[in-house]
C-alpha positions as CSV (number, residue, x, y, z in Angstrom):
1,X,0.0,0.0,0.0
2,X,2.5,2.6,0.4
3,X,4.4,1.8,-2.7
4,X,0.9,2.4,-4.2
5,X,0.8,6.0,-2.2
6,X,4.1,6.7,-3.1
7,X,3.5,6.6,-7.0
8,X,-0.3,8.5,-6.3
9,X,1.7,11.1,-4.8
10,X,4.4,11.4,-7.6
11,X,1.9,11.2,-10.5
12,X,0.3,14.6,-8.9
13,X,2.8,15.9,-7.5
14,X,5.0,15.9,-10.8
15,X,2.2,17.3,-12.3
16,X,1.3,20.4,-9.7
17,X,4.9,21.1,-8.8
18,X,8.1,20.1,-11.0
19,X,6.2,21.0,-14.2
20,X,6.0,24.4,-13.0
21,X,3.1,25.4,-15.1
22,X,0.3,28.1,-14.1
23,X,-2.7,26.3,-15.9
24,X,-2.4,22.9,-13.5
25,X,-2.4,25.3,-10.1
26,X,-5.0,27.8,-11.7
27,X,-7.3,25.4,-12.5
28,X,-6.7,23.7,-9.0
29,X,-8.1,27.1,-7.6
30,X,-10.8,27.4,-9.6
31,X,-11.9,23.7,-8.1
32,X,-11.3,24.2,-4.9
33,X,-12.7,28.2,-4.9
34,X,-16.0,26.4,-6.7
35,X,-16.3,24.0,-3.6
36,X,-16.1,26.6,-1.2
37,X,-18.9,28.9,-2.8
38,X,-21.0,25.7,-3.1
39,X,-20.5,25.3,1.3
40,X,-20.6,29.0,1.6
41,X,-24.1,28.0,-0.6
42,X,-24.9,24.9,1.9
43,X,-24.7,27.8,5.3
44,X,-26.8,29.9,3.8
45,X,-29.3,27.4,2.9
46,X,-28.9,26.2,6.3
47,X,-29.6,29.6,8.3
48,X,-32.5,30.2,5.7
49,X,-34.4,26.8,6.7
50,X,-34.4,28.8,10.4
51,X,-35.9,31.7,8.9
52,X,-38.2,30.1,6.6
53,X,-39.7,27.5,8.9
54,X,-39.5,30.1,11.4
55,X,-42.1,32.2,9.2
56,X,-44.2,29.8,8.9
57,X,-44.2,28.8,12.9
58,X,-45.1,32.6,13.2
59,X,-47.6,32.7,10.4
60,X,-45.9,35.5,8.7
61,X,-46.7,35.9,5.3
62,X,-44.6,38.8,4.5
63,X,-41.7,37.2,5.8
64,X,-42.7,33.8,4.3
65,X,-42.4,36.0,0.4
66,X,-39.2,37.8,1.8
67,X,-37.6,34.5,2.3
68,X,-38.7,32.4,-0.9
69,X,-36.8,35.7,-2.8
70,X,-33.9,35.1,-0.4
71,X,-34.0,31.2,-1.5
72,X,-34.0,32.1,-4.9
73,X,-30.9,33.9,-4.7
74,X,-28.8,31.6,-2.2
75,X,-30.3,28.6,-5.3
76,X,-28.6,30.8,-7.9
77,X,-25.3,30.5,-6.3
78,X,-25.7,27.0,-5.6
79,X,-26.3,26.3,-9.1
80,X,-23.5,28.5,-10.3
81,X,-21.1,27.1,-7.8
82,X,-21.9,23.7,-9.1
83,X,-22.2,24.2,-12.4
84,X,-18.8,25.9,-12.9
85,X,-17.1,22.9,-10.5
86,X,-17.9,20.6,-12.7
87,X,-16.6,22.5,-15.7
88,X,-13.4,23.3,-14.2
89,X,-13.0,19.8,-13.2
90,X,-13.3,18.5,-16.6
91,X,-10.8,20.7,-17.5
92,X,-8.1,19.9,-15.3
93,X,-9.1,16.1,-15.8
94,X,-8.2,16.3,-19.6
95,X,-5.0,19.1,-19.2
96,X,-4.2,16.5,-16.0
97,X,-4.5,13.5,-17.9
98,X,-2.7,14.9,-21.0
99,X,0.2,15.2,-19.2
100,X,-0.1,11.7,-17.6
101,X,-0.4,9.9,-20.6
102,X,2.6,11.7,-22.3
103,X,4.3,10.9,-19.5
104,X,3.5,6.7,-19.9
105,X,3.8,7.2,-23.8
106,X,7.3,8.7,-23.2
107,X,8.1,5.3,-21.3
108,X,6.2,3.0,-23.7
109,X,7.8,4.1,-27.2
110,X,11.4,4.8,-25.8
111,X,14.0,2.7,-26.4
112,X,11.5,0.0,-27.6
113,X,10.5,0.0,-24.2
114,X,6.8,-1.8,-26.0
115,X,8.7,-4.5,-26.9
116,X,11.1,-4.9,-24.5
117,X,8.7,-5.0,-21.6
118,X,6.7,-7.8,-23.5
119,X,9.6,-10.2,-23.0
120,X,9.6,-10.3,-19.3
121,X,7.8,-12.7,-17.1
122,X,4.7,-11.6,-15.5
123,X,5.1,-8.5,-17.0
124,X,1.5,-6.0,-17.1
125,X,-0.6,-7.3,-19.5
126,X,-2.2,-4.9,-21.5
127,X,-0.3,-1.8,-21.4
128,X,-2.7,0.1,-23.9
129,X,-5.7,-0.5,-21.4
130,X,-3.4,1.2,-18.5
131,X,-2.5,4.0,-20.8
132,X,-6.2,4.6,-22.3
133,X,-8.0,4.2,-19.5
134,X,-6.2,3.9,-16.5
135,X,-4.8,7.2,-16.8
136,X,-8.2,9.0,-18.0
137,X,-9.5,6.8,-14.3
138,X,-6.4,7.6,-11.8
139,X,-7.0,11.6,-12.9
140,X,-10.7,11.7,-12.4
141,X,-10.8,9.7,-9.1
142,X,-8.2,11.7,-7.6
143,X,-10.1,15.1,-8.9
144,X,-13.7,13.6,-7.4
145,X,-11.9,12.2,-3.7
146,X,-10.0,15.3,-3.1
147,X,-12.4,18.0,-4.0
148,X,-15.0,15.9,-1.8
149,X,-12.4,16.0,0.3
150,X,-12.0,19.7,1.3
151,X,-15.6,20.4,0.8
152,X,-15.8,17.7,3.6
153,X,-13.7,19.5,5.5
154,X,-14.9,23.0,5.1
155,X,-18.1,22.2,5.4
156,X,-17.5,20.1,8.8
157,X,-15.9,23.3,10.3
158,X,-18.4,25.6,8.9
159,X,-21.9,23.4,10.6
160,X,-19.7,21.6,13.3
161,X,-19.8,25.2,15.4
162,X,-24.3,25.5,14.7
163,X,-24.2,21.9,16.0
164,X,-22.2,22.4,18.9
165,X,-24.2,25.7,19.9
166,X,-27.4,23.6,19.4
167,X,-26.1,20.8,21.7
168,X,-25.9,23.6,24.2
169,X,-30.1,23.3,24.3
170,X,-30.0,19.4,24.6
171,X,-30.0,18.2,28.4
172,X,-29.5,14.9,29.3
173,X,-31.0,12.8,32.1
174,X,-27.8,11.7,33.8
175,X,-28.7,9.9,37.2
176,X,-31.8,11.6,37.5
177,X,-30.1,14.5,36.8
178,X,-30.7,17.1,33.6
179,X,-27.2,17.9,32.4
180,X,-25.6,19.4,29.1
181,X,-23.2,17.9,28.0
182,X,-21.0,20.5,25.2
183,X,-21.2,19.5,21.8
184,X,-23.3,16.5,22.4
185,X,-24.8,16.1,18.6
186,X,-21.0,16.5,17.6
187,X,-19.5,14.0,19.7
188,X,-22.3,11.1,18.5
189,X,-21.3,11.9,15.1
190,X,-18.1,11.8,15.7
191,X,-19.0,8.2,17.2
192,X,-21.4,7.3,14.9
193,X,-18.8,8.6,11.8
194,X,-15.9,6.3,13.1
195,X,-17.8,3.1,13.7
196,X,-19.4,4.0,10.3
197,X,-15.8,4.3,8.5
198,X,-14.4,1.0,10.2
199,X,-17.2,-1.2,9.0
200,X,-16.8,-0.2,5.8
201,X,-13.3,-0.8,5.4
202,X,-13.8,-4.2,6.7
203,X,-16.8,-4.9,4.1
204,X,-14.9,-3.1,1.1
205,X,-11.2,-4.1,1.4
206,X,-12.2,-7.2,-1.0
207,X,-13.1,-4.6,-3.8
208,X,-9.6,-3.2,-4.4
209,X,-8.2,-6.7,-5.8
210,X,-11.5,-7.4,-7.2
211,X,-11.3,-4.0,-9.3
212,X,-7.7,-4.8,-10.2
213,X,-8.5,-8.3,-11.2
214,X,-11.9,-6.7,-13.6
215,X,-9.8,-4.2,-15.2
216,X,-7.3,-7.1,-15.9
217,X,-10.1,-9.5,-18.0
218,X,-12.1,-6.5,-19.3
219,X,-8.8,-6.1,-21.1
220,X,-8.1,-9.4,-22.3
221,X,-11.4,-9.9,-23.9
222,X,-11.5,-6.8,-25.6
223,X,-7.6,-8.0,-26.9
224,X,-9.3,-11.2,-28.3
225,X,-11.6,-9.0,-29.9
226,X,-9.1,-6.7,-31.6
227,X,-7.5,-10.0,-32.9
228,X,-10.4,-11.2,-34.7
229,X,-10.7,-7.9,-36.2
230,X,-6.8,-7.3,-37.1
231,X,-6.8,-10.9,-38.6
232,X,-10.6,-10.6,-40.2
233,X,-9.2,-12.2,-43.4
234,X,-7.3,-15.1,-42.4
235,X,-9.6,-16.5,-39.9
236,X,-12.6,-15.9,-42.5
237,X,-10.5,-17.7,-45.0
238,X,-9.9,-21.0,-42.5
239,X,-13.1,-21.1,-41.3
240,X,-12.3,-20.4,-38.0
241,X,-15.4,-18.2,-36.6
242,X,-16.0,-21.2,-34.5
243,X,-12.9,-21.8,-32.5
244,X,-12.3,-17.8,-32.2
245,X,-16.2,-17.8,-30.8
246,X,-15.0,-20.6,-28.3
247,X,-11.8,-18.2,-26.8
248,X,-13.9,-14.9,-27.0
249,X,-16.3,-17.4,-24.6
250,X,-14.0,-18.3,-22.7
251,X,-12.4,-15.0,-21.9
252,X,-16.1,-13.3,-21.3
253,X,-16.7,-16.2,-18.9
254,X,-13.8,-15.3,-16.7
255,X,-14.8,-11.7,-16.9
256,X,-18.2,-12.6,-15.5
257,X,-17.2,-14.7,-12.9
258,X,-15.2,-11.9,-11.0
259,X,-18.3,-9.5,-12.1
260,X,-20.2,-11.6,-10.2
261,X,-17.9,-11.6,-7.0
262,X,-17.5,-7.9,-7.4
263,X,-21.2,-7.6,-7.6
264,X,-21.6,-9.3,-4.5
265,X,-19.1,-7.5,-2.4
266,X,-20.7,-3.8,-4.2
267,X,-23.8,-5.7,-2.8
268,X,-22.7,-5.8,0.8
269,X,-21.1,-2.4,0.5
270,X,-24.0,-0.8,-0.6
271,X,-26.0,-2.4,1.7
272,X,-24.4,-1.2,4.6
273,X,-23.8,2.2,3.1
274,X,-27.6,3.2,2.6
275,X,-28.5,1.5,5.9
276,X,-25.9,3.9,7.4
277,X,-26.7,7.1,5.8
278,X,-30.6,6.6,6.3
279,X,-30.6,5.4,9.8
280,X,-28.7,8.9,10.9
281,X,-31.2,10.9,9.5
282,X,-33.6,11.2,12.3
283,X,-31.0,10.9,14.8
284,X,-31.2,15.1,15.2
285,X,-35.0,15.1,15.7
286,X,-35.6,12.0,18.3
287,X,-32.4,14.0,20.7
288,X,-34.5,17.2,20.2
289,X,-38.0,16.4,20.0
290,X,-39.3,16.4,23.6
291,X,-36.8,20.0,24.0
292,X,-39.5,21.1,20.5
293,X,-42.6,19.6,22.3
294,X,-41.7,21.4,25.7
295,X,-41.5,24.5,23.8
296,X,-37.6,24.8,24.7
297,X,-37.1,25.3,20.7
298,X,-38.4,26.9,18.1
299,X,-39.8,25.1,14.9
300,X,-37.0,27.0,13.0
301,X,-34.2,26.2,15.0
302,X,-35.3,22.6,15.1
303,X,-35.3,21.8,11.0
304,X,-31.6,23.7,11.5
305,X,-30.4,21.9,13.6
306,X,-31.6,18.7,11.4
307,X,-30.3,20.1,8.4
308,X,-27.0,21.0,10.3
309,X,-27.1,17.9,11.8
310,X,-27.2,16.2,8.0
311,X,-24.2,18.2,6.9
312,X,-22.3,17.3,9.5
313,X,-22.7,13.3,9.5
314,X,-22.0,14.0,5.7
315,X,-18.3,15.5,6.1
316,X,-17.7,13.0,8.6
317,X,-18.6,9.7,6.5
318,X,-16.9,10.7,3.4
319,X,-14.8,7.9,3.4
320,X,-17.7,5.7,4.1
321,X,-20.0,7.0,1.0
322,X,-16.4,7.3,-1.0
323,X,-15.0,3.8,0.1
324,X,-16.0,2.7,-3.6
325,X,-13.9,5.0,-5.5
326,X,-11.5,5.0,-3.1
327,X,-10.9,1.2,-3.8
328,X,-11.1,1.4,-7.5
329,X,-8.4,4.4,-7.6
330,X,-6.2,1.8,-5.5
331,X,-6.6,-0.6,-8.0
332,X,-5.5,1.7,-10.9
333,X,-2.6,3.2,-9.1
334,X,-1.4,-0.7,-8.4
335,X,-1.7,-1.0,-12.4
336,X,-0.2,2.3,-13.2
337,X,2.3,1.7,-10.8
338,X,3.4,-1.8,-12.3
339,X,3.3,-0.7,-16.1
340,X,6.0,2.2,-14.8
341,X,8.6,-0.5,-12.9
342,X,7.8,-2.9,-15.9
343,X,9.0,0.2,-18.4
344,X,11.7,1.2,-16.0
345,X,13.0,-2.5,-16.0
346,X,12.9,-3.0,-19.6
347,X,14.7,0.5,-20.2
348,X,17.6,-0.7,-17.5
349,X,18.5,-3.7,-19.6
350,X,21.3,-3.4,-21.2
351,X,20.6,-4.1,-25.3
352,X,23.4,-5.2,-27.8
353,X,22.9,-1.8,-29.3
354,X,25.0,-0.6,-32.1
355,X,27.6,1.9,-30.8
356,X,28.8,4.8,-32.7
357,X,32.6,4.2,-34.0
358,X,33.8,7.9,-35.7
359,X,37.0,6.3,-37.3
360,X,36.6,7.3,-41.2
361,X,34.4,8.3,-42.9
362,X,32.5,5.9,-45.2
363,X,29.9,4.5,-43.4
364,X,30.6,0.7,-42.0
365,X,29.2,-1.8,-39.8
366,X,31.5,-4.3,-37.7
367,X,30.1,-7.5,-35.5
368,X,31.9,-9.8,-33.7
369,X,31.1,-12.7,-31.3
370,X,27.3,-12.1,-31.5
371,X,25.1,-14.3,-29.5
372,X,21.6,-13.7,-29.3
373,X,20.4,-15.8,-26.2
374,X,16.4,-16.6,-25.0
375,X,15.0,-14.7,-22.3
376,X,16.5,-17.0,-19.5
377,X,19.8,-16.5,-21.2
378,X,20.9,-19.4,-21.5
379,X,20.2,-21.4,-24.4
380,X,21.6,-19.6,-27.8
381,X,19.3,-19.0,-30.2
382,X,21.5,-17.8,-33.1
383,X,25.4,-16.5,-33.5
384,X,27.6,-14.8,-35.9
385,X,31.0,-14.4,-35.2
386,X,32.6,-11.8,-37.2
387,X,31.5,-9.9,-40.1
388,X,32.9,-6.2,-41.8
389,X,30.6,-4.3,-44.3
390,X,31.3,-1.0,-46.1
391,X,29.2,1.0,-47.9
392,X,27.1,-0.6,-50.9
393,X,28.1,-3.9,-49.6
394,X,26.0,-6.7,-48.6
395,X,25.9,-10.0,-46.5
396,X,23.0,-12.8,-47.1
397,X,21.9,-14.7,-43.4
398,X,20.8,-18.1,-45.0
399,X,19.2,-21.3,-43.5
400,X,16.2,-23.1,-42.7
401,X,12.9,-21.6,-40.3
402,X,14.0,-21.9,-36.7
403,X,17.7,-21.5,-37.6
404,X,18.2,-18.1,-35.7
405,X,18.1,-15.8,-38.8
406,X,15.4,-13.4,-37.7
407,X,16.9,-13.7,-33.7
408,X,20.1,-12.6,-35.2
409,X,18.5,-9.5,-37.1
410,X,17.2,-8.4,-33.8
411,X,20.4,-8.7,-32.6
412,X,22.0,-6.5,-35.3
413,X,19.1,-4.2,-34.9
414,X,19.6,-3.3,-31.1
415,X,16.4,-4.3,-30.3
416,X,16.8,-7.5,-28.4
417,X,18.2,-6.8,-24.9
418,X,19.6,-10.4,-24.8
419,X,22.4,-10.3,-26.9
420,X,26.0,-10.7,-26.0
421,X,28.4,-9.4,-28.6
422,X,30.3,-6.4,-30.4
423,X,28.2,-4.6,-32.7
424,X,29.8,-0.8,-33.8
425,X,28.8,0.9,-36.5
426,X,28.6,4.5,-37.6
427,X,25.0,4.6,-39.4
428,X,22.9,6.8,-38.5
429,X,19.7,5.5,-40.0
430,X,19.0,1.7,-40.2
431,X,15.5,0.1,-41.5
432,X,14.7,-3.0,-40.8
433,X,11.6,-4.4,-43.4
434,X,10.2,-7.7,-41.9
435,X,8.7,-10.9,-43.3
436,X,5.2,-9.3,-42.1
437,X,4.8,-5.6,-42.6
438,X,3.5,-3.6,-40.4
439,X,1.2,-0.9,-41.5
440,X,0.6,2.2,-39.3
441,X,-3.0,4.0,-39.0
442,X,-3.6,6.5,-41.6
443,X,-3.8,6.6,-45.2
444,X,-1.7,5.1,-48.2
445,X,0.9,8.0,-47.9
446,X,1.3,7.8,-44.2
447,X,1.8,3.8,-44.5
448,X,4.4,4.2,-47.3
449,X,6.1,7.2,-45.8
450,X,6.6,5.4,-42.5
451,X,8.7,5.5,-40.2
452,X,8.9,9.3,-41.5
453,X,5.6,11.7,-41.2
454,X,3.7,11.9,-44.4
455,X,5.0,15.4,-44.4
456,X,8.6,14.9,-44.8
457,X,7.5,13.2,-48.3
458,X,6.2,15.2,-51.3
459,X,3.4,13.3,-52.8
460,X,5.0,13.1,-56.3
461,X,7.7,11.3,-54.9
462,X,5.6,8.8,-53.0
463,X,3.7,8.2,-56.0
464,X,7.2,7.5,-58.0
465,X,7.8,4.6,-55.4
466,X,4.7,2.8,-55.9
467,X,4.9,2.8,-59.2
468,X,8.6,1.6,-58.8
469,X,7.6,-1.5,-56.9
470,X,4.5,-2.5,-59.4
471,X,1.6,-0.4,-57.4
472,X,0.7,2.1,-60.0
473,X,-3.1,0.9,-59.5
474,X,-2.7,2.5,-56.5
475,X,-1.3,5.9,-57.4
476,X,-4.6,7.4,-57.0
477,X,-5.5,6.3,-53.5
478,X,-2.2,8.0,-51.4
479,X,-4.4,9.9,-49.3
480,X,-7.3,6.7,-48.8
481,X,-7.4,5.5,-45.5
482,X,-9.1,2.5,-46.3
483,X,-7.3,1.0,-49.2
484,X,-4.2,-0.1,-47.0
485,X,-6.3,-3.0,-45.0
486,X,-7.7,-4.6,-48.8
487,X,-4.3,-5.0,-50.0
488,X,-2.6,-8.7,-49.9
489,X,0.1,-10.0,-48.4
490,X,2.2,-9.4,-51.6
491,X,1.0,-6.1,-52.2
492,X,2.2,-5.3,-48.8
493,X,5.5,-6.1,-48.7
494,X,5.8,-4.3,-52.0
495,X,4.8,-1.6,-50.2
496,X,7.1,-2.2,-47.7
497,X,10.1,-2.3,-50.2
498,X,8.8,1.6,-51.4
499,X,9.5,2.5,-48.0
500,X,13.0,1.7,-48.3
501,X,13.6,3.6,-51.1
502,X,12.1,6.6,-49.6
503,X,13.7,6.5,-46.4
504,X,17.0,5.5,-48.2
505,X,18.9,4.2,-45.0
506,X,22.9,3.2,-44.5
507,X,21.7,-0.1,-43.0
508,X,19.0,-2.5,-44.7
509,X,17.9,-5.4,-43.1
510,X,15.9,-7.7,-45.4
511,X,14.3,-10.4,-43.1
512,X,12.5,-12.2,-45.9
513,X,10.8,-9.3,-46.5
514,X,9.5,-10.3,-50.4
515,X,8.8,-14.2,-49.3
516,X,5.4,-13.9,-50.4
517,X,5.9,-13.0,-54.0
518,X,7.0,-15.0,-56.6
519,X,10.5,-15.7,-57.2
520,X,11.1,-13.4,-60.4
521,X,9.4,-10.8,-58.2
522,X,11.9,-11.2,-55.3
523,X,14.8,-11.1,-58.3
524,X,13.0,-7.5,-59.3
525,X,12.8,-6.0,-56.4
526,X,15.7,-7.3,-55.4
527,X,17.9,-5.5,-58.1
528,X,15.4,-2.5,-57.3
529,X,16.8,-1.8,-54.2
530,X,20.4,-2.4,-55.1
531,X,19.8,0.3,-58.0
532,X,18.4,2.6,-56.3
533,X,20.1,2.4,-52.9
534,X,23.8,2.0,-54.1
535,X,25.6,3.4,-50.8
536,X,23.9,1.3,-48.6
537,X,25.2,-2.0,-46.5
538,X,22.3,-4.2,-47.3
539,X,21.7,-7.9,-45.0
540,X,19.2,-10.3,-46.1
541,X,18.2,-13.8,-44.5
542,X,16.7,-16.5,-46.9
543,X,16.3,-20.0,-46.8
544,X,18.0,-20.5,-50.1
545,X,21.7,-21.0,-49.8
């Protein structure tokens, strides 16, 4: 729990203090100054119900009209107050979690941190659930607890000293004795509050791994989802609605099953909740109704002293009627707080990263020893022990599937942390085209421009490339975003290939990258690249010899 604490603290405190920005702190005021006009709104309501009731005790219709203009006005600020609270706590939710999720995107993308993290056990599933949600969740609960919070507060010590002059007019039969006892309605709720705030932890302490644990299989089904989606075509094309309809089951099922334990323990919870809230209602009026009866109080000062006495039991349960949220922004924190060790661990690891070597200046890459080991590090899954390439020169990886080839290109690329080895180069820009191109949102352009912005390539030019690798059907469509998704698997890597000639980088890595064209295809493309891309070190795996 205070690990948990600890990273709630530093998510707002980073975020208040060390970004030293006035929006974050202005808005903050704006909160906290809407809370107080909406107590300042409560008091006056709650001196009004003396005057009011009071007026009609008294019978006094002219002060009866005086005091239903006076309601209208104290209603006006109420609704203002409220109104406006709301609105500036929307707005420092989404400037608040802006900033949080840069923060977790800064840790995700860096380094290959998304990849990275993926290859250690037990690592937090879901990362894209924790940054989507988890963020948007952490910001809003900690805005909702701790502006209830101070109004809480504020409002205790604003009807705490009405109660405690009220209690002044309650005697108590002590040993046949009347007695007044000073701030007897305040000390009962302060009783009635802390009994109220221990049974509820003991009921609702189940709900924080419960909440974790939802959050957790919400996530996976809606991952088995995106897979059917992602891979519409292939599963179509085997057939396979059936099996896919059997895993999407079986994840739903496991979703439901710790719905139905969190529903159970909400159940309890609420239970207890409502019983408390409702049985303290006519706690005020039972104390002073034979002092109202006797004619020791007046009608007026009786409904205030309920109302008062509301207000008060209010601030004091907070945690009780907040217990809820409080549990569910525990559980995010705990997820939050793993996805940031998990990132922090994968950026510590120590990759085989390609280190910059200044001598000369034609560009050249140098390995030696290179052993790219599994996870556990200790069986090898592929090695190369020494290899020199200059500019325009190339090296061919060969061997059958399972052999290592695509292990050592993540080697070479610096993106597996398990690799033991010397890799030096000075290249500044390497691109690495895989057997199964990836294709970013967007349109045509952006997927052949990537990984540089659609911007940074003139359209003309992107058009030139397609036509270059046998797409000029789709010259036409650079700026569709739906034409990407119908092509084949062929089409794709084609694409893929017109990214290397646009990005023209020192270091190509060709990991089967054409494997699903023909072979006079390959051979064309193949000759394409080495045209057009004569200064750069080119390494290919294949299963041909």
């Amino acid at each position: 729990m205070r690990s948990v604490s600890r990273a709630g603290l530093r998510y707002a405190s980073s975020y208040f203090l060390e970004t030293w920005k006035l929006v974050p702190l202005i808005l903050l005021a704006a909160v906290i100054a809407c809370q107080l006009g909406v107590v300042a709104a409560q008091v006056a309501m709650n001196y009004w119900r003396n005057d009011f009731f009071q007026s009609l005790q008294d019978k006094n219709w002219t002060e009866f009209v005086r005091q239903f203009w006076v309601y209208i006005l104290i209603a006006a600020a109420l609704i203002t107050a409220t109104v406006y609270q709301k609105y500036f706590a929307q707005w420092l939710t989404i400037h608040w979690r802006d900033w949080l999720t840069q923060r977790f995107l800064d840790l995700w993308l860096a380094n290959a941190n998304f990849y990275r993290a993926r290859l250690k056990p037990k690592s937090e599933d879901n990362p894209d659930q924790r940054i989507a949600e988890d963020t948007y969740k952490f910001v809003s609960h900690v805005i909702s607890i701790s502006v209830g919070l101070v109004g809480a507060t504020v409002t205790l010590g604003s009807f705490v000293t009405i109660l405690w002059i009220i209690s002044q007019s309650v005697p108590v039969t002590l040993f046949g004795e009347e007695r007044v006892i000073p701030g007897l309605l305040v000390w009962i709720l302060v009783l009635y509050s802390a009994a109220g705030t221990l049974l509820a932890h003991m009921i609702g302490r189940r709900l924080i791994p419960l909440n974790f644990e939802q959050d957790r299989r919400e996530g996976d089904f809606r991952f088995g989802l995106m897979r059917v989606r992602d891979n519409a075509e292939e599963i179509a094309l085997l057939n396979g609605g059936a099996p896919e309809r059997g895993e999407l089951n079986s994840r739903f099922k496991m979703l439901a099953e710790n719905w139905y334990a969190l529903m159970a323990r909400q159940k309890m919870l609420n239970f207890f909740t409502e019983a408390y809230k409702h049985s303290s209602l006519y706690i005020p009026y039972l104390l002073l109704a034979p002092l109202y009866f006797s004619g020791g109080i007046q009608f007026g000062a009786f409904m205030q002293a309920g109302s008062a006495f509301a207000q008060v039991r209010g601030a004091l349960s907070f945690f009780v009627t907040a217990y809820e949220e409080l549990s569910e922004l525990i559980a995010v924190t705990q997820r939050l707080s793993r996805l940031e060790n998990d990132l922090g661990t994968a950026q510590e690891i120590e990759p085989c990263i390609p280190s910059e070597n200044r001598e000369g200046d034609v560009p050249r890459l140098h390995i030696a020893q290179l052993r790219v080991l599994d996870p556990t590090e200790r069986d090898t899954l592929g090695q190369l022990e020494s290899l020199n390439l200059a500019r325009g020169e190339e090296f061919k990886i060969a061997g059958p599937s399972g052999s290592g080839k695509t292990s050592l290109v993540k080697g070479i690329a610096g993106i597996w942390p398990y690799a033991r080895g010397d890799v030096a180069s000075n290249l500044e820009r390497t691109l690495v085209l895989p057997q199964r191109a990836y294709m970013p949102l967007g349109t045509l352009k952006d997927a052949v421009s990537y990984p540089m912005t659609r911007d940074e390539v003139d359209d003309d030019i992107a058009q030139a490339a397609l036509r270059d690798v046998g797409l000029a059907a789709l010259v036409d469509n650079l700026h569709d975003k739906t034409i990407v998704e119908r092509l084949s698997g062929g089409e794709l890597q084609r694409l893929s290939v017109a990214r290397a000639l646009l990005y023209k980088p020192d270091l190509l890595i060709l990991d089967e990258a054409t494997s699903a064209l023909e072979w006079t295809a390959q051979c064309q493309l193949g000759n394409l690249v080495r045209e057009r891309l004569p200064d750069t070190i080119i390494i290919e795996t294949s299963h041909a010899e």
